[in-house]
N, C-alpha and C positions, 0 to 999 in steps of 0.2 A: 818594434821588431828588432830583434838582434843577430845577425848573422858571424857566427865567430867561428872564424878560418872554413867556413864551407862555401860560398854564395862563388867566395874566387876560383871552385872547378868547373864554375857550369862551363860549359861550351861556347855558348851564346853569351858573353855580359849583356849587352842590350835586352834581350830579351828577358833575361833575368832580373833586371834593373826594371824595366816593363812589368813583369809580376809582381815583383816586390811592389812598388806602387801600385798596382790595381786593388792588393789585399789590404795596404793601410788604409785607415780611415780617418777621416781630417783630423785635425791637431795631432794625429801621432808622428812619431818619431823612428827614426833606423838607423842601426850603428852597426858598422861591419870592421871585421880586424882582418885584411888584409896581411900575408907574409911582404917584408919587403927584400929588395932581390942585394941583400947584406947581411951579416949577421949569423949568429950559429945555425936559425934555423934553414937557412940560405947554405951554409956549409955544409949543414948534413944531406942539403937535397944534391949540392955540389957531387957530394961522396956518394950517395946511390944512384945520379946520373953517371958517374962514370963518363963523360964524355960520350953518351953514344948518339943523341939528339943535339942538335944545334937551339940556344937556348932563344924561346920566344918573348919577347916585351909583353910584360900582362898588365894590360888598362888599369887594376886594379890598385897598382904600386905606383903610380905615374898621374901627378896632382892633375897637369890639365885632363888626360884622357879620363880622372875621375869629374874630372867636372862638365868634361864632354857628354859621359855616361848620365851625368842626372840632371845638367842643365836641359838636356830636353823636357824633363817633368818640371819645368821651371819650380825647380826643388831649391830653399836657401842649404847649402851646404858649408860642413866645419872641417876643416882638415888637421885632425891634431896625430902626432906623430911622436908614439910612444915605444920604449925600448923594454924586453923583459930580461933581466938578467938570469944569466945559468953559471949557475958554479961547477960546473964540470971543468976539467983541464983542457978539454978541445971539445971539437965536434965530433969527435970519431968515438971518444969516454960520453959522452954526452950520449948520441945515439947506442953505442953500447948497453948503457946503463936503462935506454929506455929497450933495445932487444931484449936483455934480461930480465926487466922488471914490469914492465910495463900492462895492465893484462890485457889488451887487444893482441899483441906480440907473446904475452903466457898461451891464452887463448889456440893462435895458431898453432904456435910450438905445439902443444897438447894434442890439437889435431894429426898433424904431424907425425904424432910419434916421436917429437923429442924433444920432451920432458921426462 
């Protein structure tokens, strides 16, 4: 099972952590990519918070609360801890580049009316 950058919205981690193991089947495997709370993509959430929420601690960034989360499934768990590089000049060209270009962000614009 591969959950990449979506599993960390659910509402419930437990409970989502509880699904996710009811639907594997022995000897399989699960690997989730987690944002962690640094880094550009951290700065671009930075920039569309705007300060208006006080920011939450997410289980899913935070080694022991991951291990809190699936030591309950007496799951053996890896924690590897990998960087992706952006060649943008910041986080604000970086996001930029993905409002312009991106097509989930074409997509809307379109809708929109502006494109």
């Amino acid at each position: 099972m591969l959950a990449n950058f979506s599993v960390i919205f659910a509402p419930n981690p437990k409970q989502a952590v509880a699904e996710m193991f009811r639907v594997l089947r022995p000897g399989d495997r699960m690997v989730l990519s987690p944002w962690l709370p640094k880094g550009a993509i951290y700065e671009v959430g930075e920039l569309l918070n705007y300060n208006k929420s006080p920011k939450k601690s997410s289980p899913w960034s935070d080694r022991s609360s991951l291990k809190d989360l699936f030591g309950i499934h007496s799951a053996e768990i890896e924690i590897l801890e990998e960087e992706i590089v952006f060649e943008e000049s910041s986080a604000q060209a970086w996001f930029t580049d993905l409002e312009m270009n991106h097509p989930v962000w074409r997509a809307i614009r379109n809708l929109a009316g502006d494109v």
